[in-house]
C-alpha positions as CSV (number, residue, x, y, z in Angstrom):
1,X,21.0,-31.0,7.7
2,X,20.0,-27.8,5.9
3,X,17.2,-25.8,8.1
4,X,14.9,-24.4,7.1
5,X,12.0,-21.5,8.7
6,X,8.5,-21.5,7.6
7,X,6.9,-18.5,8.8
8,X,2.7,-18.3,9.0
9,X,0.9,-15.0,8.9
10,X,-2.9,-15.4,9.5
11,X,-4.9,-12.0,8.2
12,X,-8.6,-12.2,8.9
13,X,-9.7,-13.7,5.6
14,X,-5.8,-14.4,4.1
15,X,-2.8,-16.9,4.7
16,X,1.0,-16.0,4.1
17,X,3.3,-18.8,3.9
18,X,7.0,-17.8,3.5
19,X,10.2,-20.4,3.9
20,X,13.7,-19.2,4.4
21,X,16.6,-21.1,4.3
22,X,19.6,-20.6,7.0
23,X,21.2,-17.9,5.4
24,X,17.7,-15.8,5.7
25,X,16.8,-16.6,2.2
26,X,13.7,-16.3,0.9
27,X,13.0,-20.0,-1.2
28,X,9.5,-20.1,-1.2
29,X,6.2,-18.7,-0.3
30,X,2.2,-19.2,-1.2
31,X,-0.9,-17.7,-0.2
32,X,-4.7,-18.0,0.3
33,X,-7.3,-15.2,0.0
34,X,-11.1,-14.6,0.5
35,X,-11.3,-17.4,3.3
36,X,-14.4,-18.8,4.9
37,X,-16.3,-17.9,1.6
38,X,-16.6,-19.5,-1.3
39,X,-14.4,-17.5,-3.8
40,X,-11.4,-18.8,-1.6
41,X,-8.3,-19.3,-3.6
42,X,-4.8,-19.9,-3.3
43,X,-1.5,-20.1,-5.4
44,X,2.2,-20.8,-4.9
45,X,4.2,-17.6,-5.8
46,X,6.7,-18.3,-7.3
47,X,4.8,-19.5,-10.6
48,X,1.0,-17.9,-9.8
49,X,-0.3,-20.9,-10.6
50,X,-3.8,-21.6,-9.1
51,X,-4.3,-24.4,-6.0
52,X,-7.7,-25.4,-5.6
53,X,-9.3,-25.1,-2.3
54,X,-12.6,-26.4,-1.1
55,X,-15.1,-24.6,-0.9
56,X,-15.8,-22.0,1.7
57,X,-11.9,-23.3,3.1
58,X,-10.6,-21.8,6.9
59,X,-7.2,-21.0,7.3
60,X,-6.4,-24.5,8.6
61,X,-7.3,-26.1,5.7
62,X,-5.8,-23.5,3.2
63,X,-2.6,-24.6,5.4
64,X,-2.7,-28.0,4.7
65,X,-3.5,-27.5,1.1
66,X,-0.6,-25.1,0.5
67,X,2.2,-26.9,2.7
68,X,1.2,-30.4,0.8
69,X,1.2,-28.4,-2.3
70,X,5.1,-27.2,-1.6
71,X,5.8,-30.5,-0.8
72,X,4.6,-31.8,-3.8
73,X,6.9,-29.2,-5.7
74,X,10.1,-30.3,-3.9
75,X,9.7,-26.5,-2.4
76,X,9.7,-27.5,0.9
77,X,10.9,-30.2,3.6
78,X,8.6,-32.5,4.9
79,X,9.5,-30.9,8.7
80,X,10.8,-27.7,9.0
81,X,13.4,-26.4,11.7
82,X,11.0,-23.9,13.4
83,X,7.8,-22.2,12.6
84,X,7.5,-18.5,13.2
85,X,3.8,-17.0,13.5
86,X,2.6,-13.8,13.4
87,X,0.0,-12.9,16.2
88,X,-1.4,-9.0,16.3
89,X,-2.3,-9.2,19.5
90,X,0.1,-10.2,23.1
91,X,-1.8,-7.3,24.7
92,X,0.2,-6.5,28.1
93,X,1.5,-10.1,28.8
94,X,4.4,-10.5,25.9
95,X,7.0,-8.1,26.0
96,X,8.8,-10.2,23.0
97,X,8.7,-13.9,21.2
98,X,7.8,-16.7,22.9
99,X,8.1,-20.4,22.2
100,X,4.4,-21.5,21.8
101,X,2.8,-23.7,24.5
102,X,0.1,-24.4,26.1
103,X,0.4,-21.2,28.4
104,X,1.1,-19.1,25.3
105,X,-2.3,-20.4,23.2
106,X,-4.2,-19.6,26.3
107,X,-2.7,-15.8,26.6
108,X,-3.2,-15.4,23.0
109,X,-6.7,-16.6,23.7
110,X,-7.5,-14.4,26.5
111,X,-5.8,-11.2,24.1
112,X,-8.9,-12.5,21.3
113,X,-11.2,-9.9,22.6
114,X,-8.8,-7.0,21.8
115,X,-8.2,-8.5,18.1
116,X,-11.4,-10.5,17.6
117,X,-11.0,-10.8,13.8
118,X,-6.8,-11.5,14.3
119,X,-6.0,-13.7,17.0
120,X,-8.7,-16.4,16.7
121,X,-7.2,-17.2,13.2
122,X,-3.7,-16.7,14.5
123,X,-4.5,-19.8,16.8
124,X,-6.4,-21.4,13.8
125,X,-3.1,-21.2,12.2
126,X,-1.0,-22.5,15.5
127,X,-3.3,-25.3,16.0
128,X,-2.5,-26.3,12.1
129,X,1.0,-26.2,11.9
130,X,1.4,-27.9,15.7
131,X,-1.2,-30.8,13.8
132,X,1.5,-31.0,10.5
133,X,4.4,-30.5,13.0
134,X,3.7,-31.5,16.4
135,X,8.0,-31.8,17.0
136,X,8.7,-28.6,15.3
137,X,9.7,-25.8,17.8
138,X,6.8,-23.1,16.8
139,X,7.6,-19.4,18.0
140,X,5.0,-16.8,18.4
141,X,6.1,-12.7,17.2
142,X,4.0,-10.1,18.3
143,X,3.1,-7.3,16.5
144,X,2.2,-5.5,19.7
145,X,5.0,-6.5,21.6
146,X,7.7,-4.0,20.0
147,X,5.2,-1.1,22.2
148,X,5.7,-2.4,25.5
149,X,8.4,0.0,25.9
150,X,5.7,2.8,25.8
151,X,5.6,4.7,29.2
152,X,2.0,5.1,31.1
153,X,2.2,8.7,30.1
154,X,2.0,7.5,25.8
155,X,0.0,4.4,26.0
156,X,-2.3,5.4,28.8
157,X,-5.6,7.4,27.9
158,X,-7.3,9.8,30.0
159,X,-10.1,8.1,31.1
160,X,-11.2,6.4,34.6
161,X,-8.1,4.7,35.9
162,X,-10.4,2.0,36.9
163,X,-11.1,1.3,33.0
164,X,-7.4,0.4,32.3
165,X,-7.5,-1.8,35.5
166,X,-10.1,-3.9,35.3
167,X,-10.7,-4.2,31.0
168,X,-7.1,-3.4,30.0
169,X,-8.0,0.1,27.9
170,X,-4.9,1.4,26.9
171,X,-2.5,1.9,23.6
172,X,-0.9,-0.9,22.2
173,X,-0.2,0.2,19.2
174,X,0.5,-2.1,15.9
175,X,2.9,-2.7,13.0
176,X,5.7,-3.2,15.7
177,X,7.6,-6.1,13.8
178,X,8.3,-3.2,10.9
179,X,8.6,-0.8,13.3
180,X,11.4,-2.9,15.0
181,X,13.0,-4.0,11.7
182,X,13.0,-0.2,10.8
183,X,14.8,0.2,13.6
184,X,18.0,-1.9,13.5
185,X,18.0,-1.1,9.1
186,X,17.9,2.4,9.0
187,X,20.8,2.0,12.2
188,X,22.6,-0.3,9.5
189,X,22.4,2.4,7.0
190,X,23.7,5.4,8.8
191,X,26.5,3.4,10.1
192,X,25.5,3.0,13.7
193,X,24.5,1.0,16.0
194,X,20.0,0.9,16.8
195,X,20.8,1.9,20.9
196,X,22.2,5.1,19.2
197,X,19.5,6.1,17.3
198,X,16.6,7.8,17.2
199,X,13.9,7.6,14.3
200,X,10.2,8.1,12.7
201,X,8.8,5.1,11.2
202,X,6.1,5.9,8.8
203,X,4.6,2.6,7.6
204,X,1.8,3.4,5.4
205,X,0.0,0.4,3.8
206,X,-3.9,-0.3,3.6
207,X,-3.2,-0.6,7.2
208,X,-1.0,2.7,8.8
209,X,1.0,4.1,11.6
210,X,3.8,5.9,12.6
211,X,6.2,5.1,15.6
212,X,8.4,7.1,17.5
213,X,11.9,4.9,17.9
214,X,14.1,6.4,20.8
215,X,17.8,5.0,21.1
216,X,16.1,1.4,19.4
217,X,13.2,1.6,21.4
218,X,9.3,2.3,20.6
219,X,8.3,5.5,22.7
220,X,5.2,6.5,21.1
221,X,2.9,5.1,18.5
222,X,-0.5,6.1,16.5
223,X,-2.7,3.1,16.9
224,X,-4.1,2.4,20.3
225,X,-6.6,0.1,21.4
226,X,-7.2,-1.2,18.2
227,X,-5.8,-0.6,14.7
228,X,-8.7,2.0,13.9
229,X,-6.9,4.8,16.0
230,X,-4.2,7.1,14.5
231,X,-3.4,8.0,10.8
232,X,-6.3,7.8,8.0
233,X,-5.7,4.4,5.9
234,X,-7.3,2.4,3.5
235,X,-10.8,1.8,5.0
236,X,-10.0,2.8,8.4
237,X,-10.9,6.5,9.3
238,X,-7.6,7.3,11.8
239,X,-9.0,9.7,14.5
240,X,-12.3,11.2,14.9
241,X,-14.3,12.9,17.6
242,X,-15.1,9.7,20.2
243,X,-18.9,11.8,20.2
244,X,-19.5,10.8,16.3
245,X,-20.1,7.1,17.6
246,X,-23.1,8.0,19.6
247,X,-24.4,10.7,17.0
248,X,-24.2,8.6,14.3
249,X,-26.3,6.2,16.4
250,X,-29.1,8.8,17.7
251,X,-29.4,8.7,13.5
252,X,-30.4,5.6,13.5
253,X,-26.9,3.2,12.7
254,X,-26.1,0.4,15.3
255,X,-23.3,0.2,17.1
256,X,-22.4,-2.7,14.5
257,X,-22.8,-0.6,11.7
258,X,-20.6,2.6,12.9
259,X,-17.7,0.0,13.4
260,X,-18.1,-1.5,10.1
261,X,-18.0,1.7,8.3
262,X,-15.3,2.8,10.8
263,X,-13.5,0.4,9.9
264,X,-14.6,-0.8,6.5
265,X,-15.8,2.0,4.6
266,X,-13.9,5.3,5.8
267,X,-10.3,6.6,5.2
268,X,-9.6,6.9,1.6
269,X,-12.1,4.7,0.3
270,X,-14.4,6.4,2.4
271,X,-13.1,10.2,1.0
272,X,-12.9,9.1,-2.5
273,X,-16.2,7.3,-2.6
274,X,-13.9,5.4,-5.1
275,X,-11.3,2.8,-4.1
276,X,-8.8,2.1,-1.0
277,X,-5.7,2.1,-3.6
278,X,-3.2,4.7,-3.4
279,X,-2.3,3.6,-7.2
280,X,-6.0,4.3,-8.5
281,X,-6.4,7.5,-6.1
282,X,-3.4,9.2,-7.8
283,X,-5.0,8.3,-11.2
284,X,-8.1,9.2,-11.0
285,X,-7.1,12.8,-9.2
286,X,-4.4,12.9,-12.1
287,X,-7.6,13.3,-14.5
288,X,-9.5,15.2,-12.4
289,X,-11.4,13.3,-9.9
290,X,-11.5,16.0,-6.6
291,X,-12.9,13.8,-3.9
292,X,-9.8,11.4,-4.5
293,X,-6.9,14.5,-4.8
294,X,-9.0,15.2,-1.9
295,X,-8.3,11.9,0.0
296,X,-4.4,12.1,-1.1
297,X,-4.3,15.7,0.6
298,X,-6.2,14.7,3.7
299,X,-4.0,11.5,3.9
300,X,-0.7,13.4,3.5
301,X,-2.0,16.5,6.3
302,X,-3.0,13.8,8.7
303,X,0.5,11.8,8.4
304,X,2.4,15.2,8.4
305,X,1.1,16.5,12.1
306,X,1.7,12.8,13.0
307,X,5.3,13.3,12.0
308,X,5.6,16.6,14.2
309,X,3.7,14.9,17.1
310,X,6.4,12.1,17.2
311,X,9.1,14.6,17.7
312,X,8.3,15.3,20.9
313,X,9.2,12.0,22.4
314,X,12.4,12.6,21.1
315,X,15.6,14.2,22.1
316,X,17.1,13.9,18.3
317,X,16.3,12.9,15.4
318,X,18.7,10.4,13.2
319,X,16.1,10.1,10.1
320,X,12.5,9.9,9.1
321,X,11.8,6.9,6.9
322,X,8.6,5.5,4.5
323,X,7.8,1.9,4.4
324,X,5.2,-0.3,3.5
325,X,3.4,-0.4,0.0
326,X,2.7,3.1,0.3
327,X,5.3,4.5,1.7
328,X,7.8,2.8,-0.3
329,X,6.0,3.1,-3.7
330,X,4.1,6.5,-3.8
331,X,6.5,9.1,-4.9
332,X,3.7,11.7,-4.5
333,X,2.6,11.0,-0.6
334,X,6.1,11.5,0.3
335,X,6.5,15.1,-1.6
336,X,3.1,16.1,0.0
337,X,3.6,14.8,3.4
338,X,6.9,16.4,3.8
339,X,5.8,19.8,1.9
340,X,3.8,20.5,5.5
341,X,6.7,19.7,7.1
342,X,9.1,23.1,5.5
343,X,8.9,24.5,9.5
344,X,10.7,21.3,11.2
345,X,13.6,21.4,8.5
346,X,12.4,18.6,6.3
347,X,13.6,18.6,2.7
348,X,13.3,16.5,-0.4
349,X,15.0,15.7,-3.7
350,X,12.8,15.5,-6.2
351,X,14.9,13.1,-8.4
352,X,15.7,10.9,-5.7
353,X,12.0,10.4,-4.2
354,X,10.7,9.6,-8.2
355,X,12.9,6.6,-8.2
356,X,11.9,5.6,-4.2
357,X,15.8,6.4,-2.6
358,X,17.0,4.0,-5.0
359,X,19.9,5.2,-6.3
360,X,22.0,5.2,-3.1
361,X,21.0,3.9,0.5
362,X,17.4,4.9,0.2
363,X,17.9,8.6,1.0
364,X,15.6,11.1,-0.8
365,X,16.5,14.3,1.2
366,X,18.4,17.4,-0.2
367,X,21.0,18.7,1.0
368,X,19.6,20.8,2.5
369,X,17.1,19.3,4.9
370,X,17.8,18.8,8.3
371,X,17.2,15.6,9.0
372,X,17.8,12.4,6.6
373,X,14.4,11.1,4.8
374,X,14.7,7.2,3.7
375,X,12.4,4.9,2.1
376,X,13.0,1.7,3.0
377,X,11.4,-2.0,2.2
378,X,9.5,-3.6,5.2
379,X,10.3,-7.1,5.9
380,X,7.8,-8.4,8.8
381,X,8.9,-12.2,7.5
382,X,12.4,-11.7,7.8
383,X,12.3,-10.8,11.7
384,X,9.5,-13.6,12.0
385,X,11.9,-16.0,10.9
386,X,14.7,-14.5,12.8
387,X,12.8,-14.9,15.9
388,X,12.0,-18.4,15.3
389,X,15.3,-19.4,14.6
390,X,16.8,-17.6,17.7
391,X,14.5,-19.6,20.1
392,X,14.4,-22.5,18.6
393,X,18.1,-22.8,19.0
394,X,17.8,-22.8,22.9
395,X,15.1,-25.8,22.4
């Protein structure tokens, strides 16, 4: 019997269905956007064709929708193998994938406070699947789980011990299923093996951070608590003095309102006073538009000293590499970020980082940089469905 992996990523208003087959083949995916409202809609990749959802559909029954919708097509089994899921949040209790039971949906549950707009619709998503699949081995993947190899003196904050204690305040850090699968490719590509090597992961999407990867191993990371701390992204503003919360309130903004725009309207959206696309920012400060160059340059800066700060949690330094839909696509973030960077060694071919390291094993460094510079695809699903095929062999 041929087996097959569907893997379920819940975002806070989106659903990401991907199936592989068992030789990690990618044969079908689908998706659902702007859910809980009532210009939810959803479509089955591979021909873009509409599916019609009802209105104001949650993630549970965009699900159902979608996986009777592959069925229909002949895309899909009527029972997959395994399911792999993607939850943001394991907070200090997973350390790596677990098979999903009862135990597991109530840590996950109990880790909703630290990802209030992630983990609830993870579950929704867990409780779905387990509804159309209630045999199915179902395998949760952390993204916060890759971190947990952070010491105290990188993931805890200097604040009241007692706050770390008794609420659980400390990094966590995000992004850790493309940190990890940064870690074991780039290892692949410089011929060695990922306990050997030591690396920067830059992934820079609407969402970004950068990781510190010691001998295979996260040892330092740029988001924290939440995924507001740490580089400037799409919407998010990165760092800022903790004191601009309670001015911004002695002006007359709730504490509601300073989150939202902390999280909804800053970073480069915020800058620009534009858009949260790196695409569109590069236009637009192409013909002339200073407050988005102005975002690019801030953007590029910010991830620069990032870079430099991750060095100091390592003893060497094997390669710096770009993912994500920003790293891997914009051409002109890398040339900026790594023009800051002359001091530390870091050099770039031109040629090489205008076709995105594609014309050899992702490298876009000169010869005569010191370290190697890659840009390298993500691929969270890949190690989702990894995971769930790994555990669900030992059920």
């Amino acid at each position: 019997m041929t087996k097959s992996i569907l893997v379920v990523n819940c975002g806070s208003s989106s659903l990401k269905l991907a199936l592989f087959d068992e030789n990690e083949k990618k044969i079908a995916s689908a998706s659902a956007e702007r859910l809980n409202s009532n210009d939810a809609s959803a479509r089955i990749d591979s021909d873009e064709r509409i599916v019609a959802l009802p209105k104001g559909a949650d993630h549970k029954q965009a699900l159902q929708v979608l996986v009777s919708t592959l069925r229909e097509r002949q895309m899909m089994p009527d029972t997959p193998t395994s399911v792999g899921h993607r939850v943001v949040h394991g907070g200090e209790t997973f350390r790596e994938a677990v098979l999903i039971n009862n135990d597991v949906i109530s840590a996950i549950k109990d880790c909703a406070s630290l990802a209030p707009l992630h983990n609830p619709v993870a579950l929704a998503g867990i409780e779905a699947t387990l509804e159309q699949f209630p045999d199915t081995p179902q395998i949760a993947v952390f993204d916060t789980a890759y971190h947990q190899t952070l010491a105290p003196r990188a993931y805890l904050y200097a604040l009241p011990e007692s706050y770390y204690r008794d609420w659980s305040v400390r990094r966590y850090g995000f992004h850790g299923i493309s940190h990890f699968f940064m870690a074991n490719e780039v290892a692949k590509r410089l011929d060695r093996t990922p306990a050997t090597t030591s690396i920067i992961s830059a992934h820079l999407g609407n969402g970004c951070s950068i990781t510190a990867i010691k001998d295979g191993l996260s040892v330092d990371t740029s988001m924290g608590l939440t995924p507001l701390e740490g580089l400037v992204m799409g919407t998010r503003s990165g760092d800022i003095d903790p004191s601009i919360f309670s001015y911004l309130c002695s002006r007359g903004m709730s504490l509601s309102e300073v989150h939202r725009a902390l999280n909804h309207e800053s970073g480069l959206l915020g800058i620009s006073g534009q858009t949260n696309d790196m695409r569109t920012l590069c236009d637009l400060a192409d013909h002339g538009h200073e407050p988005s160059a102005l975002a690019i340059e801030i953007f590029c800066f910010r991830l620069a000293k990032y870079v430099g700060a991750m060095m100091a949690s390592l003893n060497q330094l094997d390669a710096l590499v770009f993912t994500g839909g920003i790293g891997e696509n914009s051409s002109r973030v890398r040339e900026k970020t790594l023009s800051h960077l002359g001091l530390l060694g870091f050099g770039i071919d031109a040629d090489m980082n205008e076709h995105h390291g594609g014309y050899s094993d992702g490298r876009i460094d000169d010869t005569a940089s010191r370290f190697p510079v890659l840009v390298i695809p993500t691929n969270e699903e890949l190690v989702i469905a990894r995971e769930a095929t790994r555990l669900a062999a030992n059920v």
